[in-house]
Structure formats: C-alpha cells, structure tokens
DSSP file (Angstrom, degrees, kcal/mol; ACC not computed):
  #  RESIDUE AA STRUCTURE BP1 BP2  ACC     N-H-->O    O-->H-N    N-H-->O    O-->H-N    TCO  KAPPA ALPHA  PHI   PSI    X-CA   Y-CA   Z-CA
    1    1 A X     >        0   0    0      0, 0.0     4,-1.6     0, 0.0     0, 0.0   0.000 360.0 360.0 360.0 -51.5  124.8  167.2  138.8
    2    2 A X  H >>  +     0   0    0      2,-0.2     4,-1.8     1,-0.2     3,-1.5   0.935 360.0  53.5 -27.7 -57.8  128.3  167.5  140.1
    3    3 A X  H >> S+     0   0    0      1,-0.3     4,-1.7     2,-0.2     3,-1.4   0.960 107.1  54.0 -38.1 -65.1  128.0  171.2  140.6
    4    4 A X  H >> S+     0   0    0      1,-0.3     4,-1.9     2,-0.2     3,-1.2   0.806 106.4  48.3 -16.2 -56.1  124.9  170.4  142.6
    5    5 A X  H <X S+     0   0    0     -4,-1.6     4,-2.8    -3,-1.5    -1,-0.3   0.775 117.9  45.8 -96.2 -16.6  126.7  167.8  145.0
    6    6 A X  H <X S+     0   0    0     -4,-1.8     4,-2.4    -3,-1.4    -1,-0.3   0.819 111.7  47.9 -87.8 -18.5  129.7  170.7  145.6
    7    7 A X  H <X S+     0   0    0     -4,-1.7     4,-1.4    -3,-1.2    -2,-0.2   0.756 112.9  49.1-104.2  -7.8  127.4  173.6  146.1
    8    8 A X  H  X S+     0   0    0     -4,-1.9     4,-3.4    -5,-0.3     5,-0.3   0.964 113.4  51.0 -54.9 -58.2  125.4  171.4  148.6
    9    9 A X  H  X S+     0   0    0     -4,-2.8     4,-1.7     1,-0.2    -2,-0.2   0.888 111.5  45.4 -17.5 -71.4  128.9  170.6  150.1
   10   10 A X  H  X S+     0   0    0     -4,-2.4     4,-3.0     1,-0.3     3,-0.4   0.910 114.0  48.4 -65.7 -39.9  129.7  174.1  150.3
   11   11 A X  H  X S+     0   0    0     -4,-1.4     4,-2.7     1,-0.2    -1,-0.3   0.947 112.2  46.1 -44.4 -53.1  126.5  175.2  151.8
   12   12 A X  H  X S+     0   0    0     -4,-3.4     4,-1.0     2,-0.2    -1,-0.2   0.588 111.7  52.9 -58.0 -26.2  126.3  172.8  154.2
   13   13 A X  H  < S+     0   0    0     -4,-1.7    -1,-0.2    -3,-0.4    -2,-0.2   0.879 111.8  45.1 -54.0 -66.3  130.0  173.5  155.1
   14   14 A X  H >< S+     0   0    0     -4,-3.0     3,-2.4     1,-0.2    -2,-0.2   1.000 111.7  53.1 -75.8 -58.2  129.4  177.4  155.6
   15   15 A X  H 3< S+     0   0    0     -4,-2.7    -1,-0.2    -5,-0.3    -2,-0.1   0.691  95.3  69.4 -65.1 -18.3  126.0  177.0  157.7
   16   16 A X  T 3X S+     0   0    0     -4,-1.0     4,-1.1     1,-0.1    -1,-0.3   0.485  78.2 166.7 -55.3  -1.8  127.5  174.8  160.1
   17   17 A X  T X4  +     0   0    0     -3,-2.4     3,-1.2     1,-0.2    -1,-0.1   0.289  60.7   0.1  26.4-147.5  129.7  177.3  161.6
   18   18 A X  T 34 S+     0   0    0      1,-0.3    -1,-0.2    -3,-0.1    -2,-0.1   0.834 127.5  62.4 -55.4 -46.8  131.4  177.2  164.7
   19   19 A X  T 34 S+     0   0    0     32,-0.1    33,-0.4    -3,-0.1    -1,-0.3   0.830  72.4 132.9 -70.7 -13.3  130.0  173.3  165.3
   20   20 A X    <<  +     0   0    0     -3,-1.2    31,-0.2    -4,-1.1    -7,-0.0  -0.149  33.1 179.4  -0.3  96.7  131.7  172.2  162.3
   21   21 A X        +     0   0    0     29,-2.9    -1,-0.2     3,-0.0    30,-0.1   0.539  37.0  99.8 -51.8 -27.5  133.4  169.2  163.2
   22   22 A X        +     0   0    0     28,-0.2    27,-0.2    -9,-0.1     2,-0.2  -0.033   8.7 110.8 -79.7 177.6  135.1  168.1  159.9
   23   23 A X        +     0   0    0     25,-0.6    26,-0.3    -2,-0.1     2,-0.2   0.506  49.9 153.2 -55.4 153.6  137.2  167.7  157.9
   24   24 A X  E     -A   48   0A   0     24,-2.3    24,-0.8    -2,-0.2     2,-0.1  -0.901  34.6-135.6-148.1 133.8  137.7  164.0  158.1
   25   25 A X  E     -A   47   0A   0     -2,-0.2     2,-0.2    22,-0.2    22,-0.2  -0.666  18.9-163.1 -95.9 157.4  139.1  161.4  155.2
   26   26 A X  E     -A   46   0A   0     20,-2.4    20,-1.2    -2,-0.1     2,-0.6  -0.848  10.0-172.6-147.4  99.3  137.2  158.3  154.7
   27   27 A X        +     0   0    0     -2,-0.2     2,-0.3    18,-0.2    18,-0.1  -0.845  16.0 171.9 -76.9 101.5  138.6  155.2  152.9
   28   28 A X        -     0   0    0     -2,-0.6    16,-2.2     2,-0.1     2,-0.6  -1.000  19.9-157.2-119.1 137.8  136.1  152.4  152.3
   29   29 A X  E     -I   43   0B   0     -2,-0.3     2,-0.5    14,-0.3    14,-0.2  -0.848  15.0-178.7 -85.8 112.6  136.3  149.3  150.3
   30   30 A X  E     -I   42   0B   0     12,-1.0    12,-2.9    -2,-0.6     2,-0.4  -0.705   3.5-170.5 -90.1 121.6  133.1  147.6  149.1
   31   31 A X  E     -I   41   0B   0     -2,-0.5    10,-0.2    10,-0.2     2,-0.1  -0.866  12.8-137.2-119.2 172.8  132.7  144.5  147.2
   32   32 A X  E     +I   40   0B   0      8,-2.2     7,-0.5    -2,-0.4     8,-0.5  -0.515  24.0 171.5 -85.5 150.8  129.7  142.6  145.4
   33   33 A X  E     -I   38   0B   0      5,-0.2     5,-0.2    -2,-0.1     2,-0.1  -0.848  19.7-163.5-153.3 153.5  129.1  139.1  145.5
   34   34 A X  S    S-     0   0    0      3,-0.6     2,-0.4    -2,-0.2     4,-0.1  -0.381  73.4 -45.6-129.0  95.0  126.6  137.0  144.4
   35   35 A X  S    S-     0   0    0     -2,-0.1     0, 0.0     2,-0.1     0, 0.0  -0.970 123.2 -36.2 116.6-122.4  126.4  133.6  145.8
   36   36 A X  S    S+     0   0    0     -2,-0.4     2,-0.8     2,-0.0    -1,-0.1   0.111 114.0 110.0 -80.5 -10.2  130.3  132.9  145.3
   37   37 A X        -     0   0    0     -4,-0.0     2,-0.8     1,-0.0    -3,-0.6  -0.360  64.9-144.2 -79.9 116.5  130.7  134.8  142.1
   38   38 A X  E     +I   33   0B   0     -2,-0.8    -5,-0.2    -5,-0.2     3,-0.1  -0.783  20.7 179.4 -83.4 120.0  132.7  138.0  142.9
   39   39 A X  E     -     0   0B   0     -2,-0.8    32,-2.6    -7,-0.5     2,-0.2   0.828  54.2 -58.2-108.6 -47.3  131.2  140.8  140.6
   40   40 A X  E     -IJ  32  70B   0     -8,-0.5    -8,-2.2    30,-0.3     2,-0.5  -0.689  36.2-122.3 160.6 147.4  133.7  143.9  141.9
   41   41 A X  E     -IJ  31  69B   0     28,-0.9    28,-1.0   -10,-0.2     2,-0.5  -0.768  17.7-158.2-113.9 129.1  135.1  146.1  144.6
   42   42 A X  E     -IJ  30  68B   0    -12,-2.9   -12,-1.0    -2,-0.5     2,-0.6  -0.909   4.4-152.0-102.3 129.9  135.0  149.7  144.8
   43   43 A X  E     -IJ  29  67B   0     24,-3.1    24,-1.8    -2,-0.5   -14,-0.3  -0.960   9.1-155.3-110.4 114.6  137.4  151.9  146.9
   44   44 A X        -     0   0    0    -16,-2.2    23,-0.2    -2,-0.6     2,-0.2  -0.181  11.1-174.7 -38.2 158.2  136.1  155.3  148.1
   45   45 A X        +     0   0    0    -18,-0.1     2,-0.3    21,-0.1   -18,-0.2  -0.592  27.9 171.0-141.2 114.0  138.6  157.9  148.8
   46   46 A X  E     -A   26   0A   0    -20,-1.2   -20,-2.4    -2,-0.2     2,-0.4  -0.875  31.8-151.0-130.4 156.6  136.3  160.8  150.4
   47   47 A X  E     +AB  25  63A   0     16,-2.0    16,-3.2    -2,-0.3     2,-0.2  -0.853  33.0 176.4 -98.9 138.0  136.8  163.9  152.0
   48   48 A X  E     -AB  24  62A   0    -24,-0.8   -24,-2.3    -2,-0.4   -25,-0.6  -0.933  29.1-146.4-128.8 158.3  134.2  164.7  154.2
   49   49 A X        +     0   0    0     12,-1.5    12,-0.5   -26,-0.3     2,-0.2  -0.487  20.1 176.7 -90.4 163.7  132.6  167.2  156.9
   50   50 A X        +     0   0    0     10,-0.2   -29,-2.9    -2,-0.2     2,-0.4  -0.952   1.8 171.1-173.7 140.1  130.5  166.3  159.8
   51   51 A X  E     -C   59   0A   0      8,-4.6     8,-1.9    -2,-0.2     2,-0.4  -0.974  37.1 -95.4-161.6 171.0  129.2  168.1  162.3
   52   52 A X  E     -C   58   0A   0     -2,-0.4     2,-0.9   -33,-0.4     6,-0.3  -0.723  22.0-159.8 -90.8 119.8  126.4  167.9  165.7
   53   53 A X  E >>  -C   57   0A   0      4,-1.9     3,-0.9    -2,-0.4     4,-0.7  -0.881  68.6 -65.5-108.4  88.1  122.5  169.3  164.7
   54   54 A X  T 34 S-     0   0    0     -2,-0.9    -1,-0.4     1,-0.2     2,-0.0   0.233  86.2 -36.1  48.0 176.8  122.1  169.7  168.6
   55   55 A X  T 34 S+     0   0    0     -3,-0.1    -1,-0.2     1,-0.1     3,-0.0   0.440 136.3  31.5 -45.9  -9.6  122.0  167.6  171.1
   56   56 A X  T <4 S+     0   0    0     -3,-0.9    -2,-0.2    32,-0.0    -1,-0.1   0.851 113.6  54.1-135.1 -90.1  120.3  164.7  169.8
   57   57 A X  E  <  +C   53   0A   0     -4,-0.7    -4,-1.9    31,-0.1     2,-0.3   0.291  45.3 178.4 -39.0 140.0  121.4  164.8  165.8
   58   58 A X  E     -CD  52  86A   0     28,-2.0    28,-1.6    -6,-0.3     2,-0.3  -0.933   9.7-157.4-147.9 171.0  124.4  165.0  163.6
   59   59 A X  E     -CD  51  85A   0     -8,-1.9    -8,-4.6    -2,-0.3     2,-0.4  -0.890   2.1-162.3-116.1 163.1  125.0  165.0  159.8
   60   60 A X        -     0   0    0     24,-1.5     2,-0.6    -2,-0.3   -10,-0.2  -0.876   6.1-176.9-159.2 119.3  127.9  164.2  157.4
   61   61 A X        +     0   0    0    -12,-0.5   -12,-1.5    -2,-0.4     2,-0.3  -0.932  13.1 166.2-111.9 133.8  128.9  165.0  153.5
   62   62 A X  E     +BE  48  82A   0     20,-2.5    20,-3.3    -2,-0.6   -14,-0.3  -0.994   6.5 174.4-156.2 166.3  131.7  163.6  152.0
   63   63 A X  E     +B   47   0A   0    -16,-3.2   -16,-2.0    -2,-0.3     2,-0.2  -0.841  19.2 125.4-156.6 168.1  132.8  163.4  148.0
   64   64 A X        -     0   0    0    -18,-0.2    16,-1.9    -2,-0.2     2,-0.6  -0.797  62.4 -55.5 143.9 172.1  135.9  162.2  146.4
   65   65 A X  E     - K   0  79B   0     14,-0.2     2,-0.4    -2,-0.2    14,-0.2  -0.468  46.7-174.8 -79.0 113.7  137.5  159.8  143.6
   66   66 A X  E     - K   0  78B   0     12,-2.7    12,-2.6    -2,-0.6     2,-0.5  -0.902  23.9-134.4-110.3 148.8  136.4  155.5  144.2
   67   67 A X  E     -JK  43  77B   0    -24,-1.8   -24,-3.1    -2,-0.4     2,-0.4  -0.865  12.4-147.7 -96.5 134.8  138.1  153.3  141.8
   68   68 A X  E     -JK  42  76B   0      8,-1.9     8,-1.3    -2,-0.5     2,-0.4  -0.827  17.0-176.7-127.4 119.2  135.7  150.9  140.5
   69   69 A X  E     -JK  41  75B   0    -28,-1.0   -28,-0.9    -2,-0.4     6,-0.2  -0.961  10.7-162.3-123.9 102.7  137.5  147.4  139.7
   70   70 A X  E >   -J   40   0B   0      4,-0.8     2,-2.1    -2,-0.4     3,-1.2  -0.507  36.6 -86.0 -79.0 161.9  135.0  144.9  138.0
   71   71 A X  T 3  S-     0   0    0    -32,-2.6     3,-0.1     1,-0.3    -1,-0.1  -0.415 112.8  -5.1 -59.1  84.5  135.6  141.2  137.9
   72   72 A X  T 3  S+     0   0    0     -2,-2.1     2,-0.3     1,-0.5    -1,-0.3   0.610 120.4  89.3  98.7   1.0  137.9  140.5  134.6
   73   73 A X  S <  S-     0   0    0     -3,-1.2    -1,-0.5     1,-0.1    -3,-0.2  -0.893  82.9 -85.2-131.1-170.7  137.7  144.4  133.4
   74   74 A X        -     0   0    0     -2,-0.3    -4,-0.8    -5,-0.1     2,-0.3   0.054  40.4-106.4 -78.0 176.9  139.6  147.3  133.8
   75   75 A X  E     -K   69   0B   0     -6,-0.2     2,-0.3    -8,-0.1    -6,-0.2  -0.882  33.0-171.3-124.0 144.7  139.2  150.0  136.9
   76   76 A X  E     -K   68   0B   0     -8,-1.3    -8,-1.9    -2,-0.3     2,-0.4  -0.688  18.4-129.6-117.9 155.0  137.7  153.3  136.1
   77   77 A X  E     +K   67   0B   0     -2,-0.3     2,-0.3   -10,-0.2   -10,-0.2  -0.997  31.8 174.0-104.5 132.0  137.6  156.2  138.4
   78   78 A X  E     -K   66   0B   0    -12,-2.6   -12,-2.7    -2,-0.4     2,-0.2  -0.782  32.4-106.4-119.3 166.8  134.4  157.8  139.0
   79   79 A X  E     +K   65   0B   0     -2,-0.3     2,-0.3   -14,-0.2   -14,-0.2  -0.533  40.6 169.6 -50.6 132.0  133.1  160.5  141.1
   80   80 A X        -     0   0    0    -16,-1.9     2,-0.2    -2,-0.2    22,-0.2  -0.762  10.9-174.2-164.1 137.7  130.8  159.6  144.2
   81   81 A X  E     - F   0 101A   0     20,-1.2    20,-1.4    -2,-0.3     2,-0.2  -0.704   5.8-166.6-116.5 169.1  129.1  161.3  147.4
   82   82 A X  E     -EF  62 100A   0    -20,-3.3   -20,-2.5    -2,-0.2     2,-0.3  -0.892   7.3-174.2-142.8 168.9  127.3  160.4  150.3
   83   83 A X  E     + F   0  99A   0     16,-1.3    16,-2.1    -2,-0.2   -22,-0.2  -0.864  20.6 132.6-166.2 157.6  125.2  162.6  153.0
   84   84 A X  E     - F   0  98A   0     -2,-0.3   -24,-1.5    14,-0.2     2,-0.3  -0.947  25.0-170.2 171.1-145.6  123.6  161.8  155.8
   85   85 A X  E     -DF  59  97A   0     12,-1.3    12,-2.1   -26,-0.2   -26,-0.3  -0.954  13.7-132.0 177.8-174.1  122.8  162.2  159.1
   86   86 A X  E     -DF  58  96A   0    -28,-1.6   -28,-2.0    -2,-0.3     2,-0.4  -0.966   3.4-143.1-163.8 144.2  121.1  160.7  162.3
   87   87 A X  E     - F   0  95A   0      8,-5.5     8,-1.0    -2,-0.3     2,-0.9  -0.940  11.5-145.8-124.6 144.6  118.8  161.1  165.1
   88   88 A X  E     + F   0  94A   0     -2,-0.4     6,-0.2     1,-0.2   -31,-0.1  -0.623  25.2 175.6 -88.9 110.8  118.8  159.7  168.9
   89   89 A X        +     0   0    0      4,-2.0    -1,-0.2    -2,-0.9     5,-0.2   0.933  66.3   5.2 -87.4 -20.0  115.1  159.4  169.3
   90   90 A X  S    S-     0   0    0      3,-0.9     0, 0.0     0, 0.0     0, 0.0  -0.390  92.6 -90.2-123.2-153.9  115.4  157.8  172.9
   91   91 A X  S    S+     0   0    0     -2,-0.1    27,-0.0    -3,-0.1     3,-0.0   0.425 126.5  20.0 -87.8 -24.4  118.3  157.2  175.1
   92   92 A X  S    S+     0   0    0     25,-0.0    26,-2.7    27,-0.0     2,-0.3   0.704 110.6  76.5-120.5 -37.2  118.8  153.3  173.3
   93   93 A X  B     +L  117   0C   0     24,-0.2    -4,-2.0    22,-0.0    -3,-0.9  -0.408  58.0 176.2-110.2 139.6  116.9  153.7  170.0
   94   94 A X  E     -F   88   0A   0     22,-2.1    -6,-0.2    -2,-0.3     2,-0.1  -0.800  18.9-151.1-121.2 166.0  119.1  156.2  166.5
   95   95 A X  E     -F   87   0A   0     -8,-1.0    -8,-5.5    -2,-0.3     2,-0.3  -0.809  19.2-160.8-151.6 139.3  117.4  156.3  163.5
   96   96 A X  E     +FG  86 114A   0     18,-0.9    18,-1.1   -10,-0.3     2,-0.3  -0.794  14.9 176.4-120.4 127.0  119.9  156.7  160.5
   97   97 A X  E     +F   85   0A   0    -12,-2.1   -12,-1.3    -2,-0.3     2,-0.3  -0.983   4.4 174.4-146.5 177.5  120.0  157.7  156.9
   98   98 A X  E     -F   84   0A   0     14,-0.5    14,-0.7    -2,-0.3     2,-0.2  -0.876  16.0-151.8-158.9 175.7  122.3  158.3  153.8
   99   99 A X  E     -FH  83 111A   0    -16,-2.1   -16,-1.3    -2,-0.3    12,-0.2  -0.800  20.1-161.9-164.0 135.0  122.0  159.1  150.3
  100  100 A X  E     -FH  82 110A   0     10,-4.6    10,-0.6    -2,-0.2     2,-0.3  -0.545  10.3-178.2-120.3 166.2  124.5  157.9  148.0
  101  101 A X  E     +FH  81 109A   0    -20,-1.4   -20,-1.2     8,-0.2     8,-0.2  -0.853  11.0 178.6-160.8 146.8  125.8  158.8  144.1
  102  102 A X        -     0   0    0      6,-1.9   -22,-0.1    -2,-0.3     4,-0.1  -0.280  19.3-147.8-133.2  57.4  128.2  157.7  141.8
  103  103 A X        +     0   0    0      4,-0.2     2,-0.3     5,-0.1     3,-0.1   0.419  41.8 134.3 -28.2 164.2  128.5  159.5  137.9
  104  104 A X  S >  S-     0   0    0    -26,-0.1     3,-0.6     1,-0.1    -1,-0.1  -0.916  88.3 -50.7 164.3-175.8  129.6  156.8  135.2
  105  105 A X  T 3  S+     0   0    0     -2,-0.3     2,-0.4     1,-0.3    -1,-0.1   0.907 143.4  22.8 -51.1 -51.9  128.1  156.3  131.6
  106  106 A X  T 3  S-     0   0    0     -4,-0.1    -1,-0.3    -3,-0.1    -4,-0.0  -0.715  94.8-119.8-146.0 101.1  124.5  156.2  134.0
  107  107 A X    <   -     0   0    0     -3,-0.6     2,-0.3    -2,-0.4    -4,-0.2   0.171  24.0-150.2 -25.5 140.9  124.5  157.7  137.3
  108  108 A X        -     0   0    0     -5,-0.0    -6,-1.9     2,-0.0     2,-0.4  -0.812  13.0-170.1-122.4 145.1  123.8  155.1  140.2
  109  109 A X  E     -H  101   0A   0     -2,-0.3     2,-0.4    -8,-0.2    -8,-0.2  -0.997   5.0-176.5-129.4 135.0  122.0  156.6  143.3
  110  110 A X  E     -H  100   0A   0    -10,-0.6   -10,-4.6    -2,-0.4     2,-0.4  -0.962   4.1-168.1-137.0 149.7  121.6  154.5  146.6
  111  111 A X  E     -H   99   0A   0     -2,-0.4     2,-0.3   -12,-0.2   -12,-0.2  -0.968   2.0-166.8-133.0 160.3  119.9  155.2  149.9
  112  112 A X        +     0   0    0    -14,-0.7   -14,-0.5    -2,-0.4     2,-0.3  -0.933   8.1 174.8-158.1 155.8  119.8  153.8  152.9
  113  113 A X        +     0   0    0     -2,-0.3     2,-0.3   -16,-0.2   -16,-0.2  -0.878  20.8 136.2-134.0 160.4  117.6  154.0  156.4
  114  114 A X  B     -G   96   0A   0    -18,-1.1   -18,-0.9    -2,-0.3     2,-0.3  -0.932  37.4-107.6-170.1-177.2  117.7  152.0  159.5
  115  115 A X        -     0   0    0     -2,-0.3     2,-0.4   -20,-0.2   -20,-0.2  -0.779  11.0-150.6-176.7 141.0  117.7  151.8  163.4
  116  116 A X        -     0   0    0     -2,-0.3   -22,-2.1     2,-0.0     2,-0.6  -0.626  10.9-166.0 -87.4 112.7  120.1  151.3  166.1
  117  117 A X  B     -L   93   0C   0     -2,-0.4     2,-0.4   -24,-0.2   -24,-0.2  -0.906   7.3-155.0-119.8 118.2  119.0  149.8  169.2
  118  118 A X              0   0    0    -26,-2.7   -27,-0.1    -2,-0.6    -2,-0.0  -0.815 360.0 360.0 -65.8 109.4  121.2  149.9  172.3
  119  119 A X              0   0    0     -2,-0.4    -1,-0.1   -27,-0.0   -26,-0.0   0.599 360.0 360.0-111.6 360.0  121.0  147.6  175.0
C-alpha cells in the first residue's frame, strides 16, 4: 500500500509540470476528545506538493512520519498521507475534499467533503 501512495505521489508530481506549485511542509497537531476524556494527539510532519487544475481548481498530496501519542501509552511513529483538492463552483461557493491514511497494526482511512460559502 505504501508503494501505491509514493507512486501516486510521483505521478501526480511529474504530470503537473510547469504549474507545480510545491514543495511545501505541513506540521499539524490533532487531538481526540471525548466529552473531557483526552484519548491522544497526533503530529503530522508532511511533505507535500500542490498545484492549480486551471482556473477554478487545485489539488494537494502530501506524506510523511505523525507521531501518534495515546493517553497513558507510548508514541509510535507511523506513516500517513492525505490528497486532495477543490473546486470554485461560483464566485462565493468551493467544494472540498481529502482522503486520508495512516498504516499501523490496521490501516485507518478517513475522508472528508464539504463546502465553503463566501460572503
């Protein structure tokens, strides 16, 4: 599955040509909670590309190590990417999407989809 998410990278990399926008690094830290009970924080550390799908569009891949800290155990490093990309469907209104992965003991996958309204 790794290979997969590198040889997407690299595809996606080379066929953006000259509009290439990336490289860019991207640091995030997420944590869980539920209620008040703190479950664990993740830090990304991604490399990523990004780049403009015409006027109206862009996309973005990025990969890299997040350290995984759970509540009261120890921090693992695992793998994990995202892609994704967006479109301006009016002058006010995006629509947005991502797809997410993490490798571990059983791979986690996330998406997410949305829309932005400007006023």
């Amino acid at each position: 599955m790794i290979k997969s998410v590198f040889a997407a990278t690299a595809a996606l990399s080379m066929s953006a040509g000259a509009a290439l926008a990336g490289p860019y690094v991207n640091i995030e830290a997420t944590s869980g909670f539920s209620g008040s009970d703190y479950s664990q924080t993740v830090i990304d550390n991604h490399i990523g590309f990004e780049s403009d799908l015409g006027d109206n569009a862009a996309w973005y891949i990025q990969g890299g190590p997040s350290v995984v800290s759970p509540d009261g155990g120890a921090a693992e490093t695992k793998f994990s990417a995202k892609t994704g990309g967006s479109i301006a469907a009016t002058e006010k209104l995006g629509v947005y999407g991502e797809i997410s992965f993490v490798n571990g003991d059983t791979n986690s996958y996330g998406t997410k989809a949305g829309l932005k309204y400007s006023f």
